[in-house]
C-alpha positions as CSV (number, residue, x, y, z in Angstrom):
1,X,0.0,0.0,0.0
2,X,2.9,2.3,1.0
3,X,4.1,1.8,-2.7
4,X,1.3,1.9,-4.6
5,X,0.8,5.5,-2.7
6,X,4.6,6.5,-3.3
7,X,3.9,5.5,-6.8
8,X,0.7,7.9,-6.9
9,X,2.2,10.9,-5.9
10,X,5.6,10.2,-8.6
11,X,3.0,10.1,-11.0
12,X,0.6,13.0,-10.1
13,X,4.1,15.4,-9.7
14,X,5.1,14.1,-13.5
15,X,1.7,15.2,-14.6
16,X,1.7,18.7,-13.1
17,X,3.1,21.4,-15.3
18,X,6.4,23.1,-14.6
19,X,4.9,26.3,-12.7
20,X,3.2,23.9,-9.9
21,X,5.9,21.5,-9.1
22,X,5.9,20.2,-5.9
23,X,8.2,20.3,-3.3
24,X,8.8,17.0,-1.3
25,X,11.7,16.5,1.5
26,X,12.5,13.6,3.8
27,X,13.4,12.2,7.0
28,X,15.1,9.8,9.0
29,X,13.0,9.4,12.2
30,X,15.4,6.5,13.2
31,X,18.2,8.9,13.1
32,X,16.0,11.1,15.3
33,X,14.7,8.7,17.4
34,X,18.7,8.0,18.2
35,X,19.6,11.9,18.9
36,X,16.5,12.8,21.3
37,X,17.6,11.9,25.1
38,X,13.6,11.3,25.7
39,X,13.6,8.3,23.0
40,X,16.7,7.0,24.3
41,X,15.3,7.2,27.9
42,X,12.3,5.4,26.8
43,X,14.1,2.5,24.9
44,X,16.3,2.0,27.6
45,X,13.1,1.5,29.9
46,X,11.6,-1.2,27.7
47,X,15.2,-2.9,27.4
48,X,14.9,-3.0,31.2
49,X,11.7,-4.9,31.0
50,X,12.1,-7.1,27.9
51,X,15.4,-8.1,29.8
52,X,13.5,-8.9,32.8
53,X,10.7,-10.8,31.4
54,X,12.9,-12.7,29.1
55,X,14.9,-13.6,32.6
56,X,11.3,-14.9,34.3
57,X,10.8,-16.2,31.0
58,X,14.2,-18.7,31.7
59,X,13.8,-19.6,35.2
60,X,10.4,-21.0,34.0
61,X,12.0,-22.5,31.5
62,X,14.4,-24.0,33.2
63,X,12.4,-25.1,36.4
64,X,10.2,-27.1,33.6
65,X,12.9,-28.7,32.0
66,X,14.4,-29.4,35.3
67,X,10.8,-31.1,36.5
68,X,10.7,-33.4,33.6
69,X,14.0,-34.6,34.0
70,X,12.9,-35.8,37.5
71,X,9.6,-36.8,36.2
72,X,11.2,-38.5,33.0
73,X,13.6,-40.5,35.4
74,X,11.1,-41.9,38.1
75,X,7.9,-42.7,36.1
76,X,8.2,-46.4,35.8
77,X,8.8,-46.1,39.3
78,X,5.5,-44.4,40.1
79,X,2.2,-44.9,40.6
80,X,-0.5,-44.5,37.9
81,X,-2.3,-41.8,40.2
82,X,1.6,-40.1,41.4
83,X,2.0,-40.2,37.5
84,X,-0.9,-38.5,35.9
85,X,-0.6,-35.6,38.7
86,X,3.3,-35.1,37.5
87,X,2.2,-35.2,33.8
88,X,-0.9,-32.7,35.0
89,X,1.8,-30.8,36.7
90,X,4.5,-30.5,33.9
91,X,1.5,-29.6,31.4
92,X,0.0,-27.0,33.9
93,X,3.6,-25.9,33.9
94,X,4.2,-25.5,30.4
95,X,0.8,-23.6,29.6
96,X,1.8,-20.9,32.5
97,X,4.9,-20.6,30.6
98,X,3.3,-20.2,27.4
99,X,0.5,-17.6,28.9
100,X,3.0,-15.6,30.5
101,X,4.8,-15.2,26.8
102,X,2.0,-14.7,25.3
103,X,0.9,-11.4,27.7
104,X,3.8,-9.9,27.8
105,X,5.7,-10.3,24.5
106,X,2.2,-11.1,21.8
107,X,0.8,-8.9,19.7
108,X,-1.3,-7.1,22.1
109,X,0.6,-7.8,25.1
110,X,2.3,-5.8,28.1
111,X,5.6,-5.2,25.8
112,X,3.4,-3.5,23.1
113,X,0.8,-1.2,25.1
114,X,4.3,-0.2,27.6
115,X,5.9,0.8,23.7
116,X,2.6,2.6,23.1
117,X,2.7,4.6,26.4
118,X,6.2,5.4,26.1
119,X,7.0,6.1,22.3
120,X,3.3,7.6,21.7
121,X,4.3,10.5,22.5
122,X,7.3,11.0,21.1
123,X,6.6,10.1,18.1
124,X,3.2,12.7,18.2
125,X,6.0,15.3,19.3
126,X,8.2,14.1,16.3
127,X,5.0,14.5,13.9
128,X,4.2,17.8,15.0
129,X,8.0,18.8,14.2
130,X,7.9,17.4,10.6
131,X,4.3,19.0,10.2
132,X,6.0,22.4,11.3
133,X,9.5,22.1,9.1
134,X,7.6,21.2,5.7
135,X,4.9,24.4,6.7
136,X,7.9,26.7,7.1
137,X,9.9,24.9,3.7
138,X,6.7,25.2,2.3
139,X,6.9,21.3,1.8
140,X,4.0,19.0,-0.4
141,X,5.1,15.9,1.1
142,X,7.8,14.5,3.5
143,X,8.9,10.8,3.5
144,X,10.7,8.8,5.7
145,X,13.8,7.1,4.8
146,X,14.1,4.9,7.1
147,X,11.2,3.0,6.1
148,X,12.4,0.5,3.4
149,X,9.6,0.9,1.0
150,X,8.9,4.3,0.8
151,X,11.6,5.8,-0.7
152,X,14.6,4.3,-3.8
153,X,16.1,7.5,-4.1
154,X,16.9,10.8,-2.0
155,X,18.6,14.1,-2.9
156,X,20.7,15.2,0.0
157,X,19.6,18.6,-0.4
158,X,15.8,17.8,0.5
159,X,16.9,15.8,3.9
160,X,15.1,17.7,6.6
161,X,16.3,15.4,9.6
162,X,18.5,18.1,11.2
163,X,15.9,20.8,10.5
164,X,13.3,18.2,12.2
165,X,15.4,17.5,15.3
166,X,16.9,21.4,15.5
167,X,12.9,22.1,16.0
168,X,12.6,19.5,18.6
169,X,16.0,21.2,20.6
170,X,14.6,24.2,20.5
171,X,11.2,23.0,22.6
């Protein structure tokens, strides 16, 4: 979709005579995202947690593995009753494992909405910035290079990056 809109706007600026050209500039909001202290400060946070998690994530991990090892070398020695509560265990074990994955690192889980609460707003403030350079440059469109399919080629001349983040400093 991206393309097919990229492709749009290549056409609709060939088929404009030479008088209304438009102008169109581009950033790199991963560049930005690097140079503000507040994104920084917000990725280190969710490192902090991922890191965490992932850590729960191998203790439980572990502590099954460990458990079926014990299980897997005493069950002919067990009772029928002794074994069917180990195998309940080691399953009960295994789907606690696989729940607590699932709500902090799936597609709507904790890791997402703590991204959302922390980059949201950053990214609204980094929008704003953008929507203010290409006002002022009296900009038509602004692209950003960091996303792979938006832009093949870029004139250095039409990078507003440092004009974006020099607008952020200056907040």
């Amino acid at each position: 979709m991206k393309t097919f809109f990229c492709g749009l706007i290549l056409i609709a600026a060939a088929a404009l005579p030479a008088s209304a050209q438009m102008k169109i500039g581009y950033i790199n909001s991963e560049a930005i995202m690097q140079q503000l202290p507040e994104a920084q400060d917000a990725q280190k946070q969710l490192d902090g947690i991922t890191t965490d998690w992932q850590s729960q994530l191998a203790k439980m991990q572990t502590d099954l593995q460990h458990k079926f090892e014990d299980y897997d070398k005493q069950k002919l020695i067990m009772s029928d009753k002794k074994r069917a509560e180990t195998e309940k265990e080691l399953q009960d074990l295994d789907k606690q494992m696989v729940d607590f994955r699932t709500a902090k690192f799936g597609a709507n889980g904790e890791l997402f909405q703590k991204q959302n609460d922390l980059m949201k707003p950053i990214q609204d403030k980094i929008f704003k910035a953008v929507k203010d350079v290409a006002q002022e440059g009296d900009y038509d469109y602004v692209f950003d290079k960091s996303s792979s399919t938006l832009l093949m080629y870029s004139n250095e001349k039409n990078d507003l990056t440092s004009k974006v983040l020099a607008k952020l400093q200056q907040k």
